[in-house]
Structure formats: structure tokens, C-alpha cells
N, C-alpha and C positions, 0 to 999 in steps of 0.2 A: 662355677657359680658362687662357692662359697666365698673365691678369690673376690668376685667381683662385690659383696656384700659389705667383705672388711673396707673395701673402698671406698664404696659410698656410705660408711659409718665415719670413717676417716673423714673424708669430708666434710661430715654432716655436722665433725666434731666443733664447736664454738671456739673462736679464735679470738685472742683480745690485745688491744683495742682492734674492734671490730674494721674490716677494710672497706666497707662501707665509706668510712670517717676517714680514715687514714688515706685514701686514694685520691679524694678529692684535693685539687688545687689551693682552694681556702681553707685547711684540713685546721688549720695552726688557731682560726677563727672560732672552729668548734672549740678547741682545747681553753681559748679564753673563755669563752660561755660558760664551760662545764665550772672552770675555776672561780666564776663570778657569784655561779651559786654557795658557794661555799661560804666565799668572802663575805656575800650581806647576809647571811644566816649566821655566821661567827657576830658580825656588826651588828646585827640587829638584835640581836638576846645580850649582847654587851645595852643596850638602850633601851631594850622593850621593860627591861625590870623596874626602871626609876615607877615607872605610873601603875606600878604594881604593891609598891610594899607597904601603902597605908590601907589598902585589902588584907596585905598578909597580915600586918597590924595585929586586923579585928579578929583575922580567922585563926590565930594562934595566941591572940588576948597575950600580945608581948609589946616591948615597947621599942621606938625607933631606932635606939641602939642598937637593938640586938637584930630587928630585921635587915638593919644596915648587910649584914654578912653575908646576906644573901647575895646580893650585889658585889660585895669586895671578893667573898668567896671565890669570885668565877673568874676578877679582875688579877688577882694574887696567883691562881692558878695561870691563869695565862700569860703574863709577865715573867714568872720567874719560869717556865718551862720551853718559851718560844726558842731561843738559842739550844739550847736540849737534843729538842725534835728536829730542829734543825741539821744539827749535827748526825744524829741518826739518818736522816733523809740522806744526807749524800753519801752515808756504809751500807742502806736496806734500801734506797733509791726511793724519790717522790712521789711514787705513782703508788705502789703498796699503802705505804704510811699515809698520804693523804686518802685512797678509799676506808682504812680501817678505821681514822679519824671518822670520816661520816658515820661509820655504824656506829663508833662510843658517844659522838655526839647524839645518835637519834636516841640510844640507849638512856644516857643520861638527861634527856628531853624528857621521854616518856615515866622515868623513875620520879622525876623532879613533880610531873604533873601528880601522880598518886602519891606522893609524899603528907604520912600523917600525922610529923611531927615538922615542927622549924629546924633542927637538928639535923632530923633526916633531908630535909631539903638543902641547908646547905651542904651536906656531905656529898649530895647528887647533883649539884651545884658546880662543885669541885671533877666531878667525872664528867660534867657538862664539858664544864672549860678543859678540863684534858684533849677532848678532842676537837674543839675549836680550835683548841690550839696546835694541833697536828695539822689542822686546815690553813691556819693563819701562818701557820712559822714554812709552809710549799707552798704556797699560793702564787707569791710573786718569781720564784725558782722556776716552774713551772712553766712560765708564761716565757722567764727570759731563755731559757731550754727551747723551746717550742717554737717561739715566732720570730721572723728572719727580722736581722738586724734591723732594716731599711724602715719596719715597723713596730718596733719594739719599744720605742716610747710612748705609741699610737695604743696600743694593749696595753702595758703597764697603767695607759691612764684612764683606760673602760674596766678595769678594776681597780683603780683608784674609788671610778663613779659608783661602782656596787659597793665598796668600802662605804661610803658617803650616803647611800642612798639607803642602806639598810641602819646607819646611825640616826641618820632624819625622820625615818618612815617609822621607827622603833615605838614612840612615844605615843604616834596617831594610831599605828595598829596595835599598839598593847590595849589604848582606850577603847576600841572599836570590840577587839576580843574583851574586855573584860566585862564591859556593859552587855553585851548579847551573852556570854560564855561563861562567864565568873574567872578570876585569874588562871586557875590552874591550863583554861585556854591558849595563854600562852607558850608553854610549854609542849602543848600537845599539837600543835599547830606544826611544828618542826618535823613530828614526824612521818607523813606524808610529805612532805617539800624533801626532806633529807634520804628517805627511801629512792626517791627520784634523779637526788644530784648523785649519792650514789653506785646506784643503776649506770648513771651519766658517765661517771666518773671510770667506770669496769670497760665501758664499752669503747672511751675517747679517749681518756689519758694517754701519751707516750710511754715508751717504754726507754728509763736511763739508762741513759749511754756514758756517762760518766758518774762512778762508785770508789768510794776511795775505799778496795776491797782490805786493806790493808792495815785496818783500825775496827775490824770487824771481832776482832777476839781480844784488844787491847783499848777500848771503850771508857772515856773517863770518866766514872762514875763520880770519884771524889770532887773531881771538878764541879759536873753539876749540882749536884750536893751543895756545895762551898757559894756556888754563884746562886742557885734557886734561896739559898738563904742570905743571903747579902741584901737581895733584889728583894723579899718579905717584909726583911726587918726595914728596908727602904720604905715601902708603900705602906708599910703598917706607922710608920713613924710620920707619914706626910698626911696620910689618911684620919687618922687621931692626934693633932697634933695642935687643931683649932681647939678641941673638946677639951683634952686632958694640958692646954697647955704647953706652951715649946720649950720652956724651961722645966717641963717637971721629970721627975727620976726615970719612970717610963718610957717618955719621950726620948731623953737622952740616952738611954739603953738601946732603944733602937738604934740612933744613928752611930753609935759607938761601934754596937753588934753589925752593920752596914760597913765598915772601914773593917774593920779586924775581917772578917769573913770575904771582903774583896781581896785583900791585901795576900789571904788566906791563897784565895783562887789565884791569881797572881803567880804566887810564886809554885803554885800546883800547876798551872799552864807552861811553866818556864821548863820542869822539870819533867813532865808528862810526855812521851816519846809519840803519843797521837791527842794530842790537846780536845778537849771538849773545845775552844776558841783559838784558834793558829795565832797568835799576839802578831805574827810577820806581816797579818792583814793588816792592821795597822799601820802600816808602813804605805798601805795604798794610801797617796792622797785622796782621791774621791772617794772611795769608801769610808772614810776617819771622819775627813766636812762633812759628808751627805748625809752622812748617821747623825751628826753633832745637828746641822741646821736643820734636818728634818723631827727629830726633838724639839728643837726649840719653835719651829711652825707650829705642832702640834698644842704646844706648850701655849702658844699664842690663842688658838684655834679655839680650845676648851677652856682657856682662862675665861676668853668673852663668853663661848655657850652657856658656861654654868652661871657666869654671873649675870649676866644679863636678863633673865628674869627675873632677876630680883629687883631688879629697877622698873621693869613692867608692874608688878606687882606692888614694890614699896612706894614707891614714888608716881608713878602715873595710875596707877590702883587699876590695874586689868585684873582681870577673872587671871585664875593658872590654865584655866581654859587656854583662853584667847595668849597668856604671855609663852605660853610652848609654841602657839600658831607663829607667833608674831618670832620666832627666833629660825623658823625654817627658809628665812629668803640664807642665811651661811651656808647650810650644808645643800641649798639648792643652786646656788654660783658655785660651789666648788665641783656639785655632781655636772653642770652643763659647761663648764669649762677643760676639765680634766682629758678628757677625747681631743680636745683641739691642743691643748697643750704637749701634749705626748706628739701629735704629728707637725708640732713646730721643732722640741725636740730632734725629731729624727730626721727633721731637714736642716736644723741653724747647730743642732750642736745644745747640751745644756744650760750654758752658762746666760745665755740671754732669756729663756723663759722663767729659770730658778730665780734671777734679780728681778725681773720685772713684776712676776708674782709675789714675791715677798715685801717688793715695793709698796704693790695695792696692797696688799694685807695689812703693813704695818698702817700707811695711811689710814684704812678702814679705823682700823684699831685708833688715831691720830684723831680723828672725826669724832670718837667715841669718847673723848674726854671732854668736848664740850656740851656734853646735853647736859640739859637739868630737867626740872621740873614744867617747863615753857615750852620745849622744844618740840617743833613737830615731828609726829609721827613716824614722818615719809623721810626724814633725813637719817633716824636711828637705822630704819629698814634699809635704806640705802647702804650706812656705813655698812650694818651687817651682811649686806650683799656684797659689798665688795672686798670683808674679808676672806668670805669665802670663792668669790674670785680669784683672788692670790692664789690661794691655798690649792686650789685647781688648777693653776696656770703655772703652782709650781711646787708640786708634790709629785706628778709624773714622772717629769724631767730629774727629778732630784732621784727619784726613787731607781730609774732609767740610770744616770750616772753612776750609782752605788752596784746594780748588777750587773752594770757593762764593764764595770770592774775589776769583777770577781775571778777569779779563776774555776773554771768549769767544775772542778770537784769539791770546790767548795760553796755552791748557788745555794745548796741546802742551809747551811752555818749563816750565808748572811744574810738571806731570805729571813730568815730569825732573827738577828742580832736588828734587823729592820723594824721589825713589826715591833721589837724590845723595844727599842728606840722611843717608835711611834706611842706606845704603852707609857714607859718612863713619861715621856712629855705630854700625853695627856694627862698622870698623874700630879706630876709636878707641877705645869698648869693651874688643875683647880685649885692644889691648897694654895700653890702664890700667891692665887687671884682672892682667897674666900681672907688670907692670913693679911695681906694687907689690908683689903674693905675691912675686917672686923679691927684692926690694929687700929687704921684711921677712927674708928668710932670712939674706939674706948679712947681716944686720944680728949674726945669732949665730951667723955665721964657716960658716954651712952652705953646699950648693948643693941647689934642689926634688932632684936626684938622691939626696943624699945626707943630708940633714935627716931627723934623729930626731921624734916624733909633736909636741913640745911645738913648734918653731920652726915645723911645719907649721902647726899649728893658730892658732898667732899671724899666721901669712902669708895662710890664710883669713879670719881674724878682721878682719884691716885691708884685706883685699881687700874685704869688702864694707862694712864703715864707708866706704871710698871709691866703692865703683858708689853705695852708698844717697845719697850726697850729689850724684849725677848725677839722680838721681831726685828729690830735694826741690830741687833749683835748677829741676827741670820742674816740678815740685807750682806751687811758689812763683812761675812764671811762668805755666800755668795759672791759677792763681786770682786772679791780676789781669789776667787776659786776658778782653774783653767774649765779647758773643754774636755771632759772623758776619755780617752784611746780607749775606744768598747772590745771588748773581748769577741770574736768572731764564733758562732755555737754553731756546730752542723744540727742540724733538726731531727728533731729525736720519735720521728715519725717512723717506726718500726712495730711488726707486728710478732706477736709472741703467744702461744699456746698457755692459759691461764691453768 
């Protein structure tokens, strides 16, 4: 009798990912779900902060510079750590590392919302994005692990659309939360949704089947180090670089500190017997372009988002209400395209959906230098819609060729070196985009503050002559870019004793 007890305790014992999940046919379907919640919860507090910090403003009586940190805070952490975690993922395997992500993120969610100094909030800011960014650097690893080739552009681009949909939705539900809840609502919102993904996460994930066990006691810390500061002084010098000046001592310090600290890493990677970055990836062509033009879409993408309410606002005089409203037809063609793109992908192959969407996008972008002050309404909404068409038609497939690429033990490393990418070109993006419009101005003695409708309309006019020419150098590399040979992954649906 006793025998028979230990048995059924044995049994009774919880097994994970549960077989519930794992048994079913569309098992690989769950696994993108669970990973989607992640995706727009890392996306969405990247976005929900902008309509938050003229609150924080008032409620720490500090001024826009310094609430700025709030925001770069979380952006700095997660750029310069995405490759990192990466690399760890594929020595402590994606499924570990992406649940403990969820707990630092809910942790630093909830510290962020009681935080009762500015200080302290960015400090928990910074542990926020720590595990965002353990979400964000497995996410798309994950998926390419998990879902059988034939569909694997088809997934990649339903978390594309959580990417997208949690960057769009960010701005409408911080304002929703702050008007009913007061800021710190924001914050606190996560941790119920992030309890949940997870729960999600324990129960569905796969269990890796591929660990490069062999870089587990030889870990390149120096590396990260060398790179997480390169990639700092980069954003920190793109980021202040309108304020303080692109010529001033500062400025130049950074990007100095940017080259020597790469140059650094470099030759730490060359010498390092388990590289924090294998430099041999490089040698992938689809991996090298797909990172390179997915940057510069990105780059494209955020150049117009950020700028373009300013031309709502400056030039057509919309409420900031209505100019946030008026910029969601981009990241809503990108979210309703992305699904279809991924299963054009894994029928045609990437090279046709990657040109044809960078094509729409750039034109978007092309369309966008002729409004002024006359132009109707319906035509800006359109351009905007169909950059973000592109950008769904071909961020999939691009993203799709970069992990069909990869070598199984290293999905972790480029799953990272991806979302960097993505990171890098949204940052680069904005200053481009704010450095030219303010460049054109002062060119006719004005400042964006104080510039009358013509020098404005000149400073959007060459702001986007220049994102469009980020977007035909992607075209133009696209289009001599082959088709993938995808790396064939056995499916990593196996069940393991937690």
C-alpha cells in the first residue's frame, strides 16, 4: 500500500512544460502566444513612458531633462544588454532565462510604481529593462526553436504584430491609465499581465535542445563589458546630441568612447576561446544584410513616428491628443500585415516579401515629403499607412532569413544581436530624423520653437528626403540579397521534471 502511494505522488508530481501543451498537434502555436506576451509587454513600457513624464514632471517638481532618464534609462539598459542575454541563453538555454526575465520584469514593474524619489525610479527602471530584455534578446529564438520550418515566417510575424501592437497601443493605454489611475498605474498594470505570461511561460515553453554546454565556465564577461559600453556611449551621444550639440566636447567624447570600446571588443572577441559574439556569424550572408537592413527599416520606421507629430502639431495645429491618434494608421499596417507576410515568406522564399515591403515603406516615406501646410489629411494617413505596410510585409521575412540562418546553438546570440539591431535603428532614426529638421531650421536663423510655417515645412521636407534614403539603401540591399538555405530545427517539444 505504501508502494502504491509513492506512485501516485509520483504522478501527481507537476511536470513542465505541462503535456497538456506539448501533446497537442498545434503545440508550437501555444509556444508563439506565450512568447507574444512578452514581446508587447517589453514593447509596450518601451512606449507607455513618452505620455507619462510631463506627470512625472510635476510629481518630482524636476525638469524635462532629467525626467528624460526615465525613458533612456530602460532604452540604454536594453540595447546594450540584448546580445549578453543572448549569449547566455544558448549556455543556461531560453526557457530558464526567459521565465526569470518575466519575474525581474514584474519585480521591477511593481518597485518602479512605489518609487519615491526620480532616482529611485530610474534605478528600477534600469531592473525593469534588465528583464525585458532577457524577454526581448529569447523571444524570436524561441519561436524559431519551436515552430516547424514550413511556418516559421508565419510566427515570426504574429510576433512581429505583438512587437507593433504593444508599441501603438503604449501611448492610448498609458493615457487611459493615467487619467483614471495617476501614473504610477502604469507600472503597476504589468504585474498581473506578467504574473500570468509567466505562469504561461513554466507551463508551455520547450525545453532546449541545443546549449553550447561548453562556454558555461568560460563566459565572456570582458566582452560584454567592452560591447554593453560601446553601445552606451553610442546612444548616449545620439540621444543628447541635438541638446548639447554635435560638435561639443561631450558629444565627441561619446562617440570617440563608441570606436575605442568597439575596437576594444573586437579584438576581445578575436582572442576569447567562447566569444560573447562568434565574429564567424558574420560570415553568414543573411545574417550580416538582415541585421544591417533591418536597422535601417527600423531606422526609417521611427524616424517618421517621432517626427511626425510635429508636423500635426506645428504646422496643421492638432491637439497632441488627436497628433498621437493620427500617427497610429504606421504601427497599425505594420501589425495587420506582418501575419501575411511571414506566410508569403515560407511559401516564396524571403527575398520577394523583404524588397517589396521596403519598396512600400520607402515610397510611404517618398509621399511624405510632399505635404505641407494644404495637404489633406487623408493623404499624410495614407502615406503613414503604407509605411507601416512595408515594415509588416517586411520585417517577418527579414527577421525569418536572419534565424533561418543561424546555427542551432547559437539562436540565443542572434535573437539578440536582432532586437540590438532593431534598438540601434530605432535609436539612430530618431536623432537623424530630429538632427536634420532642427539642422534645416537653424539654416533660416529660426529654432523648431520658434520657426514660422515655411522653414518648418522645409525641415520636414529634408527630414524625410533623408529617412527615405535609409529606406532605399535597405531597398537596394534587399534586392541583391539571395534566398535564405534555412537551417532545418527538430522541435524542441520535450517534457522535463521542473
Amino acid at each position: 500500500m505504501g508502494e502504491a502511494m509513492t506512485d501516485n505522488s509520483t504522478e501527481a508530481t507537476p511536470r513542465f512544460p505541462l503535456k497538456f501543451f506539448t501533446s497537442r498537434p498545434n503545440y508550437h502555436w501555444y509556444v508563439v502566444a506565450t512568447v507574444c506576451i512578452g514581446a508587447f509587454m517589453a514593447a509596450l513600457d518601451g512606449s507607455i513612458i513618452t505620455v507619462a513624464l510631463p506627470t512625472i514632471d510635476r510629481e518630482f517638481n524636476v525638469n524635462v531633462s532629467e525626467s528624460a532618464w526615465v525613458a533612456l534609462a530602460y532604452l540604454l539598459t536594453l540595447t546594450a544588454l540584448l546580445a549578453m542575454f543572448g549569449r547566455i541563453a544558448d549556455i543556461v538555454g531560453r526557457r530558464p532565462l526567459y521565465t526569470i526575465g518575466f519575474s525581474i520584469f514584474i519585480i521591477g514593474s511593481a518597485l518602479c510604481g512605489a518609487s519615491p524619489t526620480l532616482s529611485l525610479l530610474i534605478g528600477f527602471r534600469v531592473l525593469q529593462g534588465i528583464g525585458a530584455t532577457m524577454l526581448q534578446a529569447n523571444s524570436v529564438a524561441i519561436v524559431t526553436a519551436a515552430v516547424p520550418q514550413k511556418v516559421r515566417g508565419k510566427a515570426i510575424g504574429i510576433q512581429g504584430s505583438a512587437l507593433a501592437v504593444g508599441l501603438s497601443l503604449g501611448p492610448a493605454i498609458g493615457g487611459l491609465l493615467i487619467g483614471f489611475f495617476g501614473w504610477r498605474s502604469i507600472f503597476y498594470v504589468n504585474v498581473p499581465v506578467g504574473i500570468i505570461g509567466t505562469a504561461l511561460a513554466a507551463m508551455i515553453l520547450p525545453i532546449d535542445l541545443h546549449k553550447d554546454a561548453s562556454a558555461k565556465s568560460n563566459f565572456d564577461f570582458l566582452g560584454a563589458f567592452l560591447l554593453a559600453v560601446s553601445l552606451i556611449a553610442f546612444l548616449l551621444g545620439l540621444n543628447q546630441g541635438n541638446d548639447d550639440g554635435w560638435g561639443s566636447p561631450i558629444i565627441i567624447g561619446y562617440f570617440v568612447a563608441t570606436v575605442l570600446f568597439a575596437v576594444l571588443f573586437y579584438f576581445q572577441e578575436k582572442r576569447h576561446t567562447s566569444p560573447l559574439i562568434d565574429l564567424g556569424l558574420f560570415k553568414i550572408e543573411q545574417l550580416t544584410w538582415g541585421n544591417i537592413t533591418g536597422s535601417l527599416s527600423y531606422g526609417v520606421m521611427y524616424g517618421v513616428l517621432y517626427i511626425v507629430p510635429y508636423f500635426f502639431e506645428d504646422v496643421l495645429h492638432k491637439p497632441s491628443s488627436a497628433s498621437g491618434l493620427l500617427t497610429t494608421p504606421l504601427p497599425i499596417g505594420m501589425m495587420l500585415l506582418a501575419p501575411v507576410a511571414g506566410k508569403i515568406a515560407d511559401k516564396f522564399g524571403s527575398k520577394l516579401p523583404t524588397v517589396t515591403g521596403m519598396g512600400i515603406a520607402t515610397l510611404g516615406t517618398i509621399a511624405l515629403i510632399f505635404v505641407d501646410d494644404k495637404t489633406n489629411l487623408l493623404f499624410i494617413i495614407i502615406a503613414l499607412f503604407f509605411v507601416g505596410v512595408g515594415m509588416g510585409v517586411f520585417t517577418p521575412p527579414n527577421n525569418s532569413s536572419v534565424m533561418g540562418s543561424t546555427p542551432p546553438n547559437r539562436l540565443g546570440v542572434s535573437s539578440g544581436m536582432l532586437n540590438m539591431s532593431r534598438s540601434l535603428g530605432q535609436s539612430v532614426g530618431i536623432a537623424y530624423a530630429f538632427a536634420i529638421f532642427q539642422g534645416v531650421i537653424l539654416i533660416y536663423h529660426f529654432t523648431p520653437k520658434n520657426a514660422p510655417v515655411g522653414p518648418l515645412i522645409a525641415g520636414f521636407k529634408w527630414t524625410f528626403i533623408g529617412v527615405a534614403i535609409f529606406g532605399a539603401v535597405a531597398l537596394f540591399i534587399s534586392l541583391f540579397r539571395g534566398n535564405v538555405e534555412k537551417v532545418a530545427l527538430p522541435e524542441e517539444a520535450h517534457i522535463i521534471e521542473l
